[in-house]
C-alpha positions as CSV (number, residue, x, y, z in Angstrom):
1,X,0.0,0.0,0.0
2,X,1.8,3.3,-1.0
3,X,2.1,5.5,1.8
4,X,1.3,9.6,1.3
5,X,2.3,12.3,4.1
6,X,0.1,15.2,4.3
7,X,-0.1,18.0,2.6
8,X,1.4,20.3,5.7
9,X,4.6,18.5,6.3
10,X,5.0,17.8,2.4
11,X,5.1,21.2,2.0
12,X,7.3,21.7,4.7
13,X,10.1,19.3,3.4
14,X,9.3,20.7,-0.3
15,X,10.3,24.2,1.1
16,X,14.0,23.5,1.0
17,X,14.0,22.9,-2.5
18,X,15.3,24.8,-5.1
19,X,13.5,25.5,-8.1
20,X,14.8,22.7,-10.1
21,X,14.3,20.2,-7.4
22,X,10.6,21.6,-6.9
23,X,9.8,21.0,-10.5
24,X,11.4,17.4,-10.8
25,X,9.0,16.6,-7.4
26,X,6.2,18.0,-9.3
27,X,6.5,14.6,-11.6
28,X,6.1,12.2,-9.0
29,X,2.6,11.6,-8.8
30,X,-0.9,13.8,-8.2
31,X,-0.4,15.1,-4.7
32,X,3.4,15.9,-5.0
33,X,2.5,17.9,-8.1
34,X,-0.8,19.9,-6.2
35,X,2.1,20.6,-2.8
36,X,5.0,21.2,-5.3
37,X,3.0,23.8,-7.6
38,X,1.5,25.7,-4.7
39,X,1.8,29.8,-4.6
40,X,3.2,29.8,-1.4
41,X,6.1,27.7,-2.4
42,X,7.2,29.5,-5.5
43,X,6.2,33.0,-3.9
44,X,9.3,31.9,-1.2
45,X,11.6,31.2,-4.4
46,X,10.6,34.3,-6.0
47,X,11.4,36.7,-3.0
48,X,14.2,35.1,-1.8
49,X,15.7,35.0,-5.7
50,X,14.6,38.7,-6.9
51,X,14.2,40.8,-3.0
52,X,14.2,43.9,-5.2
53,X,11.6,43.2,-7.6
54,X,8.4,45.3,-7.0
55,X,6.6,42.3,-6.5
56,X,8.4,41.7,-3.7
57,X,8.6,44.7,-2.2
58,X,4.5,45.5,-1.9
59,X,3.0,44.2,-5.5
60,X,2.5,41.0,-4.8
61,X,-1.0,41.5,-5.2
62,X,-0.5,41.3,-9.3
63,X,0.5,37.9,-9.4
64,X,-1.9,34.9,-9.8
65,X,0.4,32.1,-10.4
66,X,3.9,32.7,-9.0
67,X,5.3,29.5,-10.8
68,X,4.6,31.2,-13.6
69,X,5.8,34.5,-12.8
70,X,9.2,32.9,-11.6
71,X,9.9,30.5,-14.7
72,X,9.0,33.9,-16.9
73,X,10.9,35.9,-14.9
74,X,14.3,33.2,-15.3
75,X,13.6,33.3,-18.3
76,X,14.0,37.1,-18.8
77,X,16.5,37.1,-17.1
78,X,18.8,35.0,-18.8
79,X,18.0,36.9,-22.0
80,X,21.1,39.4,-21.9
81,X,23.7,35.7,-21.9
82,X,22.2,35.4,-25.0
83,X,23.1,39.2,-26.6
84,X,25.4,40.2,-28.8
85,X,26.9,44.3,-29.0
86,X,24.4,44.6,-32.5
87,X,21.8,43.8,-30.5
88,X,21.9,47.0,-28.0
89,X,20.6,50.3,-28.6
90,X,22.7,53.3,-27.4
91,X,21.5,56.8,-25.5
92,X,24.2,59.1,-23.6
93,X,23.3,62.1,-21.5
94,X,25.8,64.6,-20.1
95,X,26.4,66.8,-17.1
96,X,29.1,69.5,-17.2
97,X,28.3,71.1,-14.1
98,X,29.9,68.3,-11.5
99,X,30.8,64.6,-12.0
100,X,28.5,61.8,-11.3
101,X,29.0,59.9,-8.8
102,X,27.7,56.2,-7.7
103,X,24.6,55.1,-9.5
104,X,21.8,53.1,-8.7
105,X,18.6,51.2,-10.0
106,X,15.1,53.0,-8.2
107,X,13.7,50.1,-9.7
108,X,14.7,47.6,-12.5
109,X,12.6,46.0,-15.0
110,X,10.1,43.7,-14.1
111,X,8.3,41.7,-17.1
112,X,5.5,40.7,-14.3
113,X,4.7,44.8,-14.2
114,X,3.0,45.9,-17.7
115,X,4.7,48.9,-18.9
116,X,6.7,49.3,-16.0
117,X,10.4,51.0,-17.3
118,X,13.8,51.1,-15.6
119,X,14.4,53.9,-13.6
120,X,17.7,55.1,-12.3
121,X,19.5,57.6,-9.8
122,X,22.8,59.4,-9.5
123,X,24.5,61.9,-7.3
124,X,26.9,65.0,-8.9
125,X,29.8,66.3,-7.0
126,X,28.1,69.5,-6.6
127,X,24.9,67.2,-4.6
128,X,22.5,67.1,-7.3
129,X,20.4,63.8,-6.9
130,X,19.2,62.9,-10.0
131,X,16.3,61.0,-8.9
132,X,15.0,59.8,-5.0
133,X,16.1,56.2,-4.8
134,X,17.7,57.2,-1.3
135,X,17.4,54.2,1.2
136,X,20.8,54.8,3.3
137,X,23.2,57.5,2.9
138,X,26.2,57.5,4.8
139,X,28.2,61.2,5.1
140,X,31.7,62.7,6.1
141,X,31.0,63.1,9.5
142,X,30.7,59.0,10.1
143,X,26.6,59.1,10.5
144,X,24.1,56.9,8.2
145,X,20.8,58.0,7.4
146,X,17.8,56.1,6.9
147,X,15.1,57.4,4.3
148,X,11.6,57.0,3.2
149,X,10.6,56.9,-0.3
150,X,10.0,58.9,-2.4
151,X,10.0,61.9,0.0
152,X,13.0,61.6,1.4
153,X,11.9,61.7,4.8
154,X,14.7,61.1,7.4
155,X,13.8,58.0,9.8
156,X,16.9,57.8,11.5
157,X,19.9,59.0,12.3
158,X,23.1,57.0,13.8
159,X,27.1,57.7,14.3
160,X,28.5,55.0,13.2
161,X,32.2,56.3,13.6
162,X,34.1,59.5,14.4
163,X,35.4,59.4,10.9
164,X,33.4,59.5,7.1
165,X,31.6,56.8,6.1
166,X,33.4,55.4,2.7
167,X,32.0,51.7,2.2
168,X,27.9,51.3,2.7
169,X,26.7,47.7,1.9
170,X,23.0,46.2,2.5
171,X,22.6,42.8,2.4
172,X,20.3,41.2,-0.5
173,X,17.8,40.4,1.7
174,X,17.9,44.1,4.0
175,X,18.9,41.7,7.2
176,X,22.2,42.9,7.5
177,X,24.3,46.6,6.8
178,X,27.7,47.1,6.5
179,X,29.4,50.2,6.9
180,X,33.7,51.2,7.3
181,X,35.9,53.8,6.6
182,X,38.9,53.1,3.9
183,X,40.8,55.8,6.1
184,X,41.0,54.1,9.2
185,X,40.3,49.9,8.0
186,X,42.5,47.4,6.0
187,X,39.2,46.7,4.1
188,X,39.6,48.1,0.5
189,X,36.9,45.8,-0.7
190,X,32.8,44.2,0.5
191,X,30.7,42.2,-1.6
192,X,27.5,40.0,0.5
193,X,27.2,36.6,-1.7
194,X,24.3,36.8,-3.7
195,X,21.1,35.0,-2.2
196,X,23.4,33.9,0.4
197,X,22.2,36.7,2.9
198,X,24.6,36.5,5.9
199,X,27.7,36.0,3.7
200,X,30.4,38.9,2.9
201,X,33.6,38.8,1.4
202,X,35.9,41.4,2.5
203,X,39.4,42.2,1.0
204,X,42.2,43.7,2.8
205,X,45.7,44.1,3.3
206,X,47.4,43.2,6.4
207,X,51.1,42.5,4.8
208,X,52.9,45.7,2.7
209,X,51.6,44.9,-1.1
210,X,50.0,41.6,-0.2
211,X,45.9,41.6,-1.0
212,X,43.7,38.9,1.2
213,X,40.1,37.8,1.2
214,X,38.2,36.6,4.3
215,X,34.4,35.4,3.5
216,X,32.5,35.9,7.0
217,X,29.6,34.0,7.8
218,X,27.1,36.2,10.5
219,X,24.3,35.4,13.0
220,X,22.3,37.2,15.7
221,X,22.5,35.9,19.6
222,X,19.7,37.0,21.4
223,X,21.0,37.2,25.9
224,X,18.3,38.9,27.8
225,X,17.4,42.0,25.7
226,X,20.6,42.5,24.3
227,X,21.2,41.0,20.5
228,X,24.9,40.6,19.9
229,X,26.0,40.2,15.8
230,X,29.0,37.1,15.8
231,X,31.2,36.6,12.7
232,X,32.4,33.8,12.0
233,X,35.6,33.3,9.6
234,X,34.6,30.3,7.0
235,X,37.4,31.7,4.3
236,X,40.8,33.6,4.4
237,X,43.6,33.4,1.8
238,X,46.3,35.9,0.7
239,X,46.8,36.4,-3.4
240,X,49.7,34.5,-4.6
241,X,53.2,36.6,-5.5
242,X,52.4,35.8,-9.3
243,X,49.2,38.5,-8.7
244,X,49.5,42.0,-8.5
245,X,47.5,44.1,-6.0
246,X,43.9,43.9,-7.1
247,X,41.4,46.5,-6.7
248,X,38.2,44.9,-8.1
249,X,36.2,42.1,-6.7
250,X,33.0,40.4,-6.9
251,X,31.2,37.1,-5.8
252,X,28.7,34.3,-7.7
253,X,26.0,32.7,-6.3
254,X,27.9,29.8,-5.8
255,X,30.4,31.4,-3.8
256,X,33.2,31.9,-6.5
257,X,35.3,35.0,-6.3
258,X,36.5,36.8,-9.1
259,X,39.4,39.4,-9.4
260,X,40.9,42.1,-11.8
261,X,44.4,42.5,-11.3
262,X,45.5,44.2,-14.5
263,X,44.4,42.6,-17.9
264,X,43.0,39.5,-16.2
265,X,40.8,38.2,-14.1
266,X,40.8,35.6,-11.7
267,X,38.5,33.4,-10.3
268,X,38.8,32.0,-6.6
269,X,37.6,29.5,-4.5
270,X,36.7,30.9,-1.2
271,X,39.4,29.1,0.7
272,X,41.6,30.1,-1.8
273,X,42.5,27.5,-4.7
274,X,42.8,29.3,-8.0
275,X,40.2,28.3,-10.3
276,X,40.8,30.0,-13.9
277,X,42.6,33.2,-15.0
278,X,40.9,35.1,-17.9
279,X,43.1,36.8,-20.2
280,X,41.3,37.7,-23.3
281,X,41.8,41.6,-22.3
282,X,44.1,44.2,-24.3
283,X,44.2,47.0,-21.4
284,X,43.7,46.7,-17.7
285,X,40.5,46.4,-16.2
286,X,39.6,49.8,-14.5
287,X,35.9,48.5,-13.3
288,X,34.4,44.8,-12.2
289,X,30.3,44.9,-11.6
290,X,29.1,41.4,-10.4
291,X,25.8,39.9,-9.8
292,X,24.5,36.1,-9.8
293,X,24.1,35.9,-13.8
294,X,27.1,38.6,-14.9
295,X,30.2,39.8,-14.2
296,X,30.7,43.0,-16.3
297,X,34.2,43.9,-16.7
298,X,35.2,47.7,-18.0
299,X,38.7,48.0,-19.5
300,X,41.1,51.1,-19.8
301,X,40.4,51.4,-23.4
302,X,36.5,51.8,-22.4
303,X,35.5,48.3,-23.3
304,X,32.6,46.9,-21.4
305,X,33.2,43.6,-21.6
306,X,30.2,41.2,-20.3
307,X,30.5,37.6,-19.3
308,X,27.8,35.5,-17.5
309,X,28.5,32.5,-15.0
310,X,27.9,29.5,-15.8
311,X,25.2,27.5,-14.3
312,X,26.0,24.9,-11.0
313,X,29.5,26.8,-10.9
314,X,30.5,24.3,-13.7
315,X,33.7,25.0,-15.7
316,X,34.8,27.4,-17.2
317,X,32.7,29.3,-14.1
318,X,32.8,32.6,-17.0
319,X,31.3,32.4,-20.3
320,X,32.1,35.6,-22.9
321,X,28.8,37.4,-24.1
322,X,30.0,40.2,-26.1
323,X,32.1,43.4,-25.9
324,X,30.3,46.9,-26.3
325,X,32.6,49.5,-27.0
326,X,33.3,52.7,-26.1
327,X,31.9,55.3,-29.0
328,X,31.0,58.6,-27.4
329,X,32.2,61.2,-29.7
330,X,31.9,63.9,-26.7
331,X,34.4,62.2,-24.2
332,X,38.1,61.5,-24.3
333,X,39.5,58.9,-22.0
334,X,41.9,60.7,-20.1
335,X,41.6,60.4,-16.5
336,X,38.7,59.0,-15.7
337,X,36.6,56.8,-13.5
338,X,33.3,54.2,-14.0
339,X,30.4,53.0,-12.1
340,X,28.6,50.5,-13.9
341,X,24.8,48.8,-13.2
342,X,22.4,46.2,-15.3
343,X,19.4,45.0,-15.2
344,X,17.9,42.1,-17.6
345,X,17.3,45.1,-20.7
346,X,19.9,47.5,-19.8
347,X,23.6,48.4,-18.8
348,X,24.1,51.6,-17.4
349,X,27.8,53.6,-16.9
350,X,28.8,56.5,-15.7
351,X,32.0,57.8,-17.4
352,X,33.7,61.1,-15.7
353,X,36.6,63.2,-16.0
354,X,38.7,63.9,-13.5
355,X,40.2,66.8,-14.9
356,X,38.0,68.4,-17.2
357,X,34.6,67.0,-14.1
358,X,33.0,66.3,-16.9
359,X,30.5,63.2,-16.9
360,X,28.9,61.3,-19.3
361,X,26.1,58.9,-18.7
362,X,26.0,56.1,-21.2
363,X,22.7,53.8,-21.6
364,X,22.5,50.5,-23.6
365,X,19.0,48.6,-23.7
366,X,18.2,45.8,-25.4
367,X,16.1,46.3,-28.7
368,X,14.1,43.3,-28.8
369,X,13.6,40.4,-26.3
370,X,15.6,37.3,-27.2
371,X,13.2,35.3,-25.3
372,X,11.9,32.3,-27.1
């Protein structure tokens, strides 16, 4: 006689599955497929996948089916690995008054959202925000700021430290925040692990022209009414002598850490085996953006160079997409600095002068979806 739990405690085991494992359940037999293609179950896969998507920040309310909404939105998102540079449009706009500084997504494309359009923000060196996606602002004076949207309301205000605020991370899921100052800290570098929300790599340098990586694990301990934040080292490595001092890092989903040292990049283990060292660059790399699908690479000559990872963390962990190159007629690369973003349909960089403080901002979208 074939034995069948109950729907509660199937559901429960089913909701430490990944999406792959949740759809190969699905095939067992009649109840598993009823537990394993239940809204709740894909809603949790959703969020926990895309925490910056307006459906999960409040517009959940839209979505019927969130199976569906999360194969479509996979889907979509794994359109740009499939792009080549004919296949982007180009825009530019300028601003002569003050170079842009950082810039950020108010909210990215969401094919769940009918004609809903990216939106971006950016702050000039002479304090011109360009739009109101302010969460948390950190200042000279070593105090963060908390925000409402969109009227900028201040919430909150707490000293961190006695000195600026230079670094100011939130984690993917908004559980954790981390904040230091490159004056008085080793840390150069902080990246959280994608969808891995109590992960962050940090790099530093402890030994005169030697780089090293620690990967931190964090928890809460609750004693009386006090809540105490422990770290708990699970990586540390220092960069072989064959590697120059690196300035650029990011992390993949499955914990793989990538570095720009020069013309190449490297990929590393957390514990600090050497993976693969990428070397298809003419110039060195001047700018590394990372996420879980892409690594986007910017290159001295102003070559955006885009790469996704490959699925499971298989080899060769980086797969080549395309180049876009740099054809503004109203900039010359001098001395200059970037700040690149991307959603699924665009790629957004900031290009500015640092001796003329002129700024360019340089917007590449997608002209049709490759979606089949």
């Amino acid at each position: 006689m074939e034995f069948q739990l109950p729907e509660l405690p199937l559901s429960q085991i089913f909701s430490f599955l990944d999406s792959f494992s949740l759809l190969q359940a699905a095939q067992v037999n009649k109840q598993w497929r009823t537990v394993a293609n239940s809204n709740q179950l894909w809603k949790r896969l959703y969020v926990w996948r895309w925490p910056d998507s307006k459906l999960s920040c409040g517009c959940d309310g839209l979505v019927k089916e969130w199976k569906k909404s999360y194969l479509r939105m996979t889907r979509h998102e794994r359109q740009m690995t499939l792009a080549k540079a004919d296949d982007f449009s180009y825009k530019e706009a300028s601003e002569e008054e003050g170079t842009m500084g950082l810039t950020a997504y108010v909210w990215k494309n969401d094919p769940e959202i009918v004609g809903m359009t990216p939106v971006i923000c950016s702050v000039s060196s002479i304090k011109r925000l360009y739009a109101w996606d302010v969460q948390t602002v950190g200042d000279i004076t070593g105090d963060i700021y908390t925000f409402t949207l969109p009227d900028l309301t201040q919430i909150s205000k707490v000293k961190a430290f006695q000195f600026r605020v230079d670094v100011l991370l939130c984690s993917p899921h908004k559980q954790w925040m981390f904040a230091c100052g490159l004056q008085q800290h080793t840390f150069s570098r902080a990246k959280w692990i994608p969808n891995r929300d109590s992960k962050i790599v940090l790099m530093y340098q402890r030994i005169p022209k030697k780089i090293g990586l620690m990967t931190l694990s964090l928890t809460t301990k609750k004693i009386g009414k006090k809540t105490n934040v422990e770290a708990r080292e699970v990586g540390n490595f220092l960069l072989p002598d064959h590697i120059d001092s690196s300035n650029w890092m990011g992390v993949s989903e499955e914990e793989l850490i990538v570095l720009g040292s020069g013309p190449y990049l490297f990929i590393f283990t957390t514990n600090g085996f050497l993976l693969r060292q990428v070397d298809d660059h003419l110039t060195g790399i001047m700018h590394l953006r990372v996420d879980h699908i892409r690594v986007l690479a910017t290159t001295m000559d102003g070559t955006l160079h885009l790469y996704v990872w490959e699925e499971g963390g298989r080899y060769p962990y980086l797969k080549k997409c395309c180049e876009l190159k740099f054809v503004s007629s109203n900039f010359t690369l001098d001395r200059y600095f970037y700040d690149v973003i991307c959603d699924n349909d665009s790629i957004v960089r900031v290009v500015s002068s640092e001796t003329t403080g002129f700024s360019i901002l340089m917007l590449y979208t997608l002209k049709t979806s490759l979606q089949s």
